[in-house]
C-alpha positions as CSV (number, residue, x, y, z in Angstrom):
1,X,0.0,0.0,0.0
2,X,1.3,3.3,-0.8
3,X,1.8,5.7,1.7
4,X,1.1,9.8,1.2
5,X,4.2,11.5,1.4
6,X,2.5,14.6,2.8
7,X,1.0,12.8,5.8
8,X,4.2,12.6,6.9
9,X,4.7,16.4,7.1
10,X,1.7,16.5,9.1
11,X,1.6,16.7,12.7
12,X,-0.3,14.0,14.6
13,X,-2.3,16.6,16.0
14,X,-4.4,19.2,14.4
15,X,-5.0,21.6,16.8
16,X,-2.6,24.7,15.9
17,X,0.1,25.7,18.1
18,X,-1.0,27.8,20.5
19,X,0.8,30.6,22.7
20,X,-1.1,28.5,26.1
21,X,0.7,25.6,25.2
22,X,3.9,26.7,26.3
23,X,5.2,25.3,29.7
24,X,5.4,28.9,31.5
25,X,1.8,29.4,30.5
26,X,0.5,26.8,32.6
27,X,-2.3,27.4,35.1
28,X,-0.1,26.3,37.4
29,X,3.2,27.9,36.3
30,X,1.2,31.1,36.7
31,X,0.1,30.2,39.8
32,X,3.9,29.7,41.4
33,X,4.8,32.8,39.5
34,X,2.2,34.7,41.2
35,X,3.0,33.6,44.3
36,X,7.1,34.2,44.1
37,X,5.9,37.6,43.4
38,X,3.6,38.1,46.2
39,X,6.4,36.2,48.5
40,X,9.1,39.3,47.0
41,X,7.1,41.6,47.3
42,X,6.3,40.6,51.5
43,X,10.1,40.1,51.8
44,X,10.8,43.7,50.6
45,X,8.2,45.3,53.1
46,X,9.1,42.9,56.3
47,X,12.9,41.3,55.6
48,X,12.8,39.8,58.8
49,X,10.1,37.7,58.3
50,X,11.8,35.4,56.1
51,X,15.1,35.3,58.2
52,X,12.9,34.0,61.2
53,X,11.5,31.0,58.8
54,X,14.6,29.8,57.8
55,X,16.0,29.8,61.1
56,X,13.1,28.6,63.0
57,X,13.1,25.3,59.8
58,X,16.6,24.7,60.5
59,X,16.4,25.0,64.3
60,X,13.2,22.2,63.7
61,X,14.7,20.1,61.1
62,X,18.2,19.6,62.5
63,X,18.6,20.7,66.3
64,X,15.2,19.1,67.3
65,X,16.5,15.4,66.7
66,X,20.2,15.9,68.7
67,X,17.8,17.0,71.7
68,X,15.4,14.4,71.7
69,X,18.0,11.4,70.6
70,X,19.6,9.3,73.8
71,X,22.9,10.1,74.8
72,X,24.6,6.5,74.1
73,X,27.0,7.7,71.2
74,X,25.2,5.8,68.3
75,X,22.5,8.3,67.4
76,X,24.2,9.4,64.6
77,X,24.1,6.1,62.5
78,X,27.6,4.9,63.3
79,X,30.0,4.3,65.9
80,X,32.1,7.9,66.2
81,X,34.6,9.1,68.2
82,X,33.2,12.3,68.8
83,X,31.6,13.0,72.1
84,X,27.9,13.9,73.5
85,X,27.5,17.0,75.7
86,X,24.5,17.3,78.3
87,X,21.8,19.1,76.8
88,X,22.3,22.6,77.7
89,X,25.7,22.5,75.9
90,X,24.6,20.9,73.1
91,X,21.4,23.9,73.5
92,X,24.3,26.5,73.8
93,X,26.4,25.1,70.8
94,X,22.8,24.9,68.7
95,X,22.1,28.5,69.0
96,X,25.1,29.8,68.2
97,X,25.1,27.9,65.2
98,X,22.0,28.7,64.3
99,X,21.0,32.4,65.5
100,X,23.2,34.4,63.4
101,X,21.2,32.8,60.4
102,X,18.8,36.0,61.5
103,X,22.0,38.3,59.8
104,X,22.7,36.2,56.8
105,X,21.8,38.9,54.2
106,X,21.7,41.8,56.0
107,X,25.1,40.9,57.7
108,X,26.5,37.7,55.7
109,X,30.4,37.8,56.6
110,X,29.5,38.3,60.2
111,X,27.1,35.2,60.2
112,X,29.5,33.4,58.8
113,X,32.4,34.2,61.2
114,X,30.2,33.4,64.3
115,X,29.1,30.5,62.8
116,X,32.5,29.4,61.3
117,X,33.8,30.0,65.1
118,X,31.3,28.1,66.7
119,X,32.0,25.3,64.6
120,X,35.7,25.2,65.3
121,X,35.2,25.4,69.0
122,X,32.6,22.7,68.5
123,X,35.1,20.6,66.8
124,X,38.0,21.4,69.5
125,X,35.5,19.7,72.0
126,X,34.8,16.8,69.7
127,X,31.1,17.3,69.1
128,X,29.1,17.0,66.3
129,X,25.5,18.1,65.7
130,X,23.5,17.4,63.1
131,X,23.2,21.9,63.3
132,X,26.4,22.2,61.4
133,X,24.2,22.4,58.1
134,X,24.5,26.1,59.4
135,X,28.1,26.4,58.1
136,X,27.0,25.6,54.1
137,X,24.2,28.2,54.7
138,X,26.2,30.8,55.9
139,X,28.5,29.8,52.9
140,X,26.0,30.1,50.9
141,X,24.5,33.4,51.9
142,X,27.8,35.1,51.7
143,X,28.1,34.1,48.1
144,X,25.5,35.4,47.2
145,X,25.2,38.9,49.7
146,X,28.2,39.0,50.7
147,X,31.6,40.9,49.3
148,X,33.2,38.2,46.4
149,X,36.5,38.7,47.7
150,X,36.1,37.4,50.6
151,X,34.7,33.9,49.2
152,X,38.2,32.6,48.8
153,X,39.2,33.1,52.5
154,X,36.0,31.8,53.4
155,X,36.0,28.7,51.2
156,X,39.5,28.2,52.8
157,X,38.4,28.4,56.0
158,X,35.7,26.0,55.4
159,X,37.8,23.1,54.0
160,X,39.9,23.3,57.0
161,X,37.4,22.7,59.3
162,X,35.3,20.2,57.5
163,X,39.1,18.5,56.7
164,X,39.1,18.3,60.7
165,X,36.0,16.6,60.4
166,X,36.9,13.7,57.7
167,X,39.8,13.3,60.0
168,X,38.1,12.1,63.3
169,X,35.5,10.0,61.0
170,X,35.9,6.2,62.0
171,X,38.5,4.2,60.5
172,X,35.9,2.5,58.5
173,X,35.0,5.6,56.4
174,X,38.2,6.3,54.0
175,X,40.0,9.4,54.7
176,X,39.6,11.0,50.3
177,X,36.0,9.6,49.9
178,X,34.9,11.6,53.4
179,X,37.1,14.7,52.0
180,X,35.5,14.7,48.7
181,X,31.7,14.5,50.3
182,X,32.8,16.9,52.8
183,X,34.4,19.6,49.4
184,X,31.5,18.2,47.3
185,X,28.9,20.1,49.7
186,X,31.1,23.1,49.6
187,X,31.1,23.5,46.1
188,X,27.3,22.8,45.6
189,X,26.5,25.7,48.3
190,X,29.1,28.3,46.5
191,X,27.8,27.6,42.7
192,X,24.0,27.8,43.9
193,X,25.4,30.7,45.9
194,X,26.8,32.2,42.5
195,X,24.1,31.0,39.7
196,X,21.4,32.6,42.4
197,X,23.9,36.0,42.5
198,X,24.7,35.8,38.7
199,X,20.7,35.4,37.8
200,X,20.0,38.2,40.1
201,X,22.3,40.3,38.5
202,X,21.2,39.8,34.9
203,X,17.6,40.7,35.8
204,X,18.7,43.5,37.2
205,X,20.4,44.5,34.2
206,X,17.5,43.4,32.2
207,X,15.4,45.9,34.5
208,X,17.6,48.4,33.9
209,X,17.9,48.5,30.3
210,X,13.7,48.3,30.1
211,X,13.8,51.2,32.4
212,X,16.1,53.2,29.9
213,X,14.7,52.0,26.7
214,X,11.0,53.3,27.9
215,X,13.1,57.1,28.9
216,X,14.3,56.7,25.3
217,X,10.9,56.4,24.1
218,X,9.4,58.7,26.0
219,X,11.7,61.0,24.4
220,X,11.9,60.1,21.1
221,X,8.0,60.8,21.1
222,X,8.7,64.3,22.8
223,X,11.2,65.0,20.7
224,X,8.9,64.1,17.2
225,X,6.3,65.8,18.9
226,X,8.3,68.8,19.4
227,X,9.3,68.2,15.5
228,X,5.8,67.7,14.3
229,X,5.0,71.3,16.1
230,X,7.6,73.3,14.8
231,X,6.9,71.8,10.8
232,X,3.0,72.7,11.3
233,X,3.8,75.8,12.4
234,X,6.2,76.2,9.0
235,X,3.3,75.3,6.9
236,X,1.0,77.4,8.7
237,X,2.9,80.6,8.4
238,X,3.8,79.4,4.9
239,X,0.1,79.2,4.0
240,X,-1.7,81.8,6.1
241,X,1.0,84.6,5.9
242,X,1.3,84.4,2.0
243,X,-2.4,84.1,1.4
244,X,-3.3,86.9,4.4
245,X,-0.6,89.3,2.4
246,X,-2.3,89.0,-1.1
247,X,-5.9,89.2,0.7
248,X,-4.7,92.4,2.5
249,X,-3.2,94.2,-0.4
250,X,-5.9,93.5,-2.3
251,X,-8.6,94.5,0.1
252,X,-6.4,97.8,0.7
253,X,-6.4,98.3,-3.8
254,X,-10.5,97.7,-3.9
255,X,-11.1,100.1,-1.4
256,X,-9.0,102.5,-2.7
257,X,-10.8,101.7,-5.9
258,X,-14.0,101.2,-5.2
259,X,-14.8,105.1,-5.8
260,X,-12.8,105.7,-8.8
261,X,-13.4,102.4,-10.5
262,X,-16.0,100.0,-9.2
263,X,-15.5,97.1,-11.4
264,X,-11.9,97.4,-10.0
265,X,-13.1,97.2,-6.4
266,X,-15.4,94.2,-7.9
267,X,-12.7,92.3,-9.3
268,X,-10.2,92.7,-6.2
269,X,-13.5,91.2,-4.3
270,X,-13.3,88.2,-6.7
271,X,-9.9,87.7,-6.3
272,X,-10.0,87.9,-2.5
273,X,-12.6,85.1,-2.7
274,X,-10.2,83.2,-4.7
275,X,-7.4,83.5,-2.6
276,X,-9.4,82.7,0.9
277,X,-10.9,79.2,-0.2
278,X,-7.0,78.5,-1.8
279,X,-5.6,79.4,1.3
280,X,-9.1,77.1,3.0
281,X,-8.0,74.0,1.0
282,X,-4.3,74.1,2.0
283,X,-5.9,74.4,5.9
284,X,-8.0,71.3,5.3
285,X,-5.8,69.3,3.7
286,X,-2.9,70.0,5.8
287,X,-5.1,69.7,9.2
288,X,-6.5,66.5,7.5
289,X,-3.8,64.9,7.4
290,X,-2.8,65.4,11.3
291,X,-6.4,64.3,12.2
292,X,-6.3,61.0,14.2
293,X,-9.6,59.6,12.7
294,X,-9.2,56.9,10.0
295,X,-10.5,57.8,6.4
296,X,-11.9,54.9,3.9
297,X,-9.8,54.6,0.6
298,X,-12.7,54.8,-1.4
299,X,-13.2,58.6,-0.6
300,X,-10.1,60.4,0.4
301,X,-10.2,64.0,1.0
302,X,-6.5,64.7,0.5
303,X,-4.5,66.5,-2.5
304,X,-1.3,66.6,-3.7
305,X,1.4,68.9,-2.0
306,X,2.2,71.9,-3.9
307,X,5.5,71.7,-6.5
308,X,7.4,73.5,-9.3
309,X,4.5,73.3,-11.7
310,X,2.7,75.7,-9.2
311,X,4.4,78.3,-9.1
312,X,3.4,79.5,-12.4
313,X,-0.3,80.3,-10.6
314,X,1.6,81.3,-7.4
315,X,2.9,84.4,-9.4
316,X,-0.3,85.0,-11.1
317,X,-2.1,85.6,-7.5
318,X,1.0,87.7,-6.8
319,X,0.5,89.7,-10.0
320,X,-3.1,90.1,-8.9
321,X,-2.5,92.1,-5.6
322,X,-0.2,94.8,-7.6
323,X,3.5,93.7,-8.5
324,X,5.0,92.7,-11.1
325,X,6.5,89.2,-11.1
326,X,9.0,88.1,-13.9
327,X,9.1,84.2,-13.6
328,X,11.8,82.7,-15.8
329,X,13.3,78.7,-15.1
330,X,16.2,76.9,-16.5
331,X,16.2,72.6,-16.7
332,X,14.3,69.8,-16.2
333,X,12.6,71.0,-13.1
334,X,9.9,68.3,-13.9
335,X,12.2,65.3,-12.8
336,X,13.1,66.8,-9.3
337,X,11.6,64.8,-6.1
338,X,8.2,65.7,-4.9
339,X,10.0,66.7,-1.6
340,X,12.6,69.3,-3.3
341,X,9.9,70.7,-5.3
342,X,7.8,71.1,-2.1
343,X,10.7,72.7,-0.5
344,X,11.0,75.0,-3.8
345,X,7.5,75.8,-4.0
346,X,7.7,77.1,-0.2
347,X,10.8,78.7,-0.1
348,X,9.5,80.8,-3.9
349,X,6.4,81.2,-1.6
350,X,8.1,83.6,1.3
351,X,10.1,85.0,-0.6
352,X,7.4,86.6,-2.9
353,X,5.1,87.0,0.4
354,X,8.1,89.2,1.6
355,X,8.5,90.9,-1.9
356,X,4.8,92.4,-1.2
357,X,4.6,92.5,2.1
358,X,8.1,95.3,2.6
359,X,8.0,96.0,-1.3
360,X,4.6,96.9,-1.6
361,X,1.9,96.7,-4.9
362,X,3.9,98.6,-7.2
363,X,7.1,97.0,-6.5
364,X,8.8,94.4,-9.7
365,X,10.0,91.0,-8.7
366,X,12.5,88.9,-11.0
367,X,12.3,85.2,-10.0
368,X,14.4,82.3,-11.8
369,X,14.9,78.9,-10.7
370,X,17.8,77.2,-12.4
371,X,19.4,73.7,-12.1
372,X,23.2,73.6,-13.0
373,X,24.7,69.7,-12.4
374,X,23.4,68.8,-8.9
375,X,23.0,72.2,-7.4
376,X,19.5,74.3,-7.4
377,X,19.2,77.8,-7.6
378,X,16.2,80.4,-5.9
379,X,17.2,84.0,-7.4
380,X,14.3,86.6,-5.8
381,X,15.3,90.0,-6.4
382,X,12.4,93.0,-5.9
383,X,13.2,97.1,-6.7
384,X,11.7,97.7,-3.2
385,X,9.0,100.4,-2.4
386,X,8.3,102.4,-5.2
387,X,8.6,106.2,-2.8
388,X,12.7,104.6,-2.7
389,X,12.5,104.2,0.9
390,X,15.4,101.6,1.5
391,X,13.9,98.5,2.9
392,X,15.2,97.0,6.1
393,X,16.9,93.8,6.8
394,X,14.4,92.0,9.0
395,X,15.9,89.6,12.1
396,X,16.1,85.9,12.4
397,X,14.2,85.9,15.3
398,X,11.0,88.0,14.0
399,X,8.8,85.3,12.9
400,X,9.1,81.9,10.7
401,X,10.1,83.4,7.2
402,X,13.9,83.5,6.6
403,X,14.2,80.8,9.7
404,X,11.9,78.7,8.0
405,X,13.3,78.7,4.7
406,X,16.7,78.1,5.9
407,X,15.2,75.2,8.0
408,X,13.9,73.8,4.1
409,X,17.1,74.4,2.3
410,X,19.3,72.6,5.5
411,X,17.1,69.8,4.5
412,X,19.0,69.4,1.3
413,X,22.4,70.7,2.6
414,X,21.6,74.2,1.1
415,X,21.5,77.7,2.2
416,X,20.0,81.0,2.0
417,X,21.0,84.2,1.8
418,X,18.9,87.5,2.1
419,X,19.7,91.6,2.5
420,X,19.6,94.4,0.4
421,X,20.5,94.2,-3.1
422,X,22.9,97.3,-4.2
423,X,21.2,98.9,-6.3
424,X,18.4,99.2,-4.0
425,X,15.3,96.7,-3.4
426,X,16.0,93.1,-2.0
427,X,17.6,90.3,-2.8
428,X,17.5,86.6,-1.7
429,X,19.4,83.7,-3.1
430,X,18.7,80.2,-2.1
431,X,20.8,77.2,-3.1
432,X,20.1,73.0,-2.6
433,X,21.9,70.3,-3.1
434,X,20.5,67.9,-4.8
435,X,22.7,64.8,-4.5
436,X,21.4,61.9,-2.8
437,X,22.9,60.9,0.1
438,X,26.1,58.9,0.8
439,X,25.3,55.1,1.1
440,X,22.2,55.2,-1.1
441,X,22.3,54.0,-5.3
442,X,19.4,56.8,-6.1
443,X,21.2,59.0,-9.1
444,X,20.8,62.2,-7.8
445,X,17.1,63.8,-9.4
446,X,18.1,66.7,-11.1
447,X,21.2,65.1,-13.1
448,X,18.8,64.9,-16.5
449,X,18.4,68.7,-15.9
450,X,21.8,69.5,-14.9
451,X,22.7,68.2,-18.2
452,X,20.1,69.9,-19.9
């Protein structure tokens, strides 16, 4: 019978792996996790508490039987040579074997010494008590509270005594297998001691470095948030200065107008109305785009961001409040990134904004926008107020205008450069590079035009 070679890719069970399924999601995995958290969280409020349990277990478990046992010598499974104190000696000997468990992690090389020196004196009257566990535990706690550099005096001190111990064993009991039982305990109590510290100290870490990467975040977002701010307030002062500019100078001619020639103080009307629902649209669709509400494909309500191509009806509203704006253009301006040509488009924007704003209605702007190999070129030059009252150099600090357009051009490594032009009027000059950055195999996007 032939047998499907698929079946054998199948698992025998259908049910598809599930996250539940995973050993540390077991009902009672959670459970014991639950409860070593509750049990950390009690031992950080009340220490104490837990240092009292594992005294009072130890002081149960292994000084209980050496008071209750008979005193014939044999209690211990086989014939020693080690000798039986009366029971308040052995009581004494107990306690100070096992008190100083109470300081094991608040005091750990202090336990230890007590206990280590109760030991030896124990041994120099040739007892033994089933409450020398003490010694590993105070071993123990000292790895893993205790100062490192210690450990190897302490581990030294250790095998001495417990040597003194495989030494006074019977004769039955070989000397090296009683010595290696004896260091065998030692070494299990100092690595538990150190995989306890070293586990301890990478969750720490771990801790840490969550604690750091969520201040990183936090900051990152302030920081893009801070970002987000200062490019909304670009393209606001961008949009609502240039448009507010034209819709002022153009109020300021109809009304002048108005008596002398109505249809003139008509058609300044029109073109304010023009100019308001532009300036509307740019609002929407930048403030539509910030909205945090989610907008079906099927009907989007956003439009293209503003390039080269538009700067031909940019002049025309500028022509409309009163200059006179001389647009030429050099190479393939076409092929240039969306981005650069948003960057030109704003950048042409303030500059002609300014041109009315300081240069007034009558004033004649000569604009040309060049590409030469991978550099761009923004030439604005204005004749300034037509009375010849020399315009003045406005600050960095007063507003977004030259600011912001040197913010555009830094974008593309460029810079701009703005003050009076010699012959009177105002001149500004902005230049972008356009060569892609290092790293990347995009030829750069103006190299057609360059060439042209």
């Amino acid at each position: 019978m032939d047998i499907d070679d698929t079946a054998l890719l199948e698992p025998a069970d259908d049910r598809p792996f599930a996250e539940a399924d995973l050993p540390w999601n077991h009902p009672l995995a959670r459970a014991l996790s639950r409860l070593g958290r509750r049990l950390k969280q009690g031992d950080r409020k009340r220490p104490w508490i837990l240092d009292a349990t594992v005294t009072a277990v130890v002081a149960l478990l292994f000084c209980v039987p050496d008071l209750v046992h008979d005193d014939d010598g044999r209690h211990h499974g086989f014939d020693t040579q080690f000798t039986h104190l009366p029971w308040p000696g052995t009581l004494a000997l107990q306690a100070g074997l096992v008190l100083p468990l109470l300081w094991r992690r608040r005091r750990p090389s202090l336990a230890f010494a007590l206990i280590t020196a109760v030991f030896i004196l124990q041994l120099a009257l040739g007892v033994w008590l089933r409450a020398d566990i003490a010694v590993l535990i105070a071993l123990y706690s000292l790895v893993l509270h205790g100062e490192l550099r210690r450990l190897p005096a302490a581990c030294a001190v250790t095998a001495g005594a417990l040597g003194l111990v495989a030494v006074r064993l019977p004769s039955d009991v070989h000397v090296l297998d009683a010595l290696f039982f004896l260091f065998s305990t030692i070494t299990a109590a100092v690595a538990l001691g150190l995989a306890v510290r070293i586990r301890r100290g990478q969750l720490a870490v771990l801790r840490d470095r969550a604690t750091r990467l969520e201040v990183e975040r936090d900051q990152r977002s302030k920081l893009a948030a801070a970002a987000e701010r200062t490019r909304v307030a670009r393209e606001m002062h961008d949009i609502v200065g240039h448009n507010l500019s034209v819709i002022i100078t153009l109020a300021d001619g109809g009304a002048y107008a108005s008596d002398l020639a109505p249809e003139r103080g008509k058609q300044a009307l029109l073109l304010i109305g023009d100019t308001g629902r532009q300036a509307l649209g740019e609002l929407r669709r930048m403030l539509g785009v910030l909205r945090e509400q989610t907008r079906t494909p099927a009907t989007p309500e956003l439009s293209p961001q503003p390039g080269i191509g538009d700067i031909d009806g940019l002049c025309e509203r500028i022509r409309a409040a009163g200059p006179r704006v001389v647009h030429r253009s050099s190479g393939e301006l076409g092929t240039l990134d969306r981005g650069v040509q948003l960057a030109v488009y704003r950048i042409v924007q303030e500059a002609l904004t300014n041109a009315l704003k300081h240069g007034g209605p009558e004033t004649r702007v000569d604009l040309l926008v060049s590409v030469e190999d991978t550099l761009l070129h923004i030439d604005v030059h204005d004749t300034g107020p037509a009375t010849g009252t020399p315009r003045s150099r406005p600050h960095d600090d007063e507003g977004h205008g030259i600011p912001g357009m040197r913010e555009r051009a830094a974008l593309y490594n460029g810079t701009v450069v703005a003050g009076p032009a010699p012959g009177g009027g105002w001149t500004l000059r902005a230049t972008l590079d356009l060569t892609p950055p290092a790293g990347t195999d995009l030829a750069p996007s103006a190299a057609a035009g360059g060439a042209a």
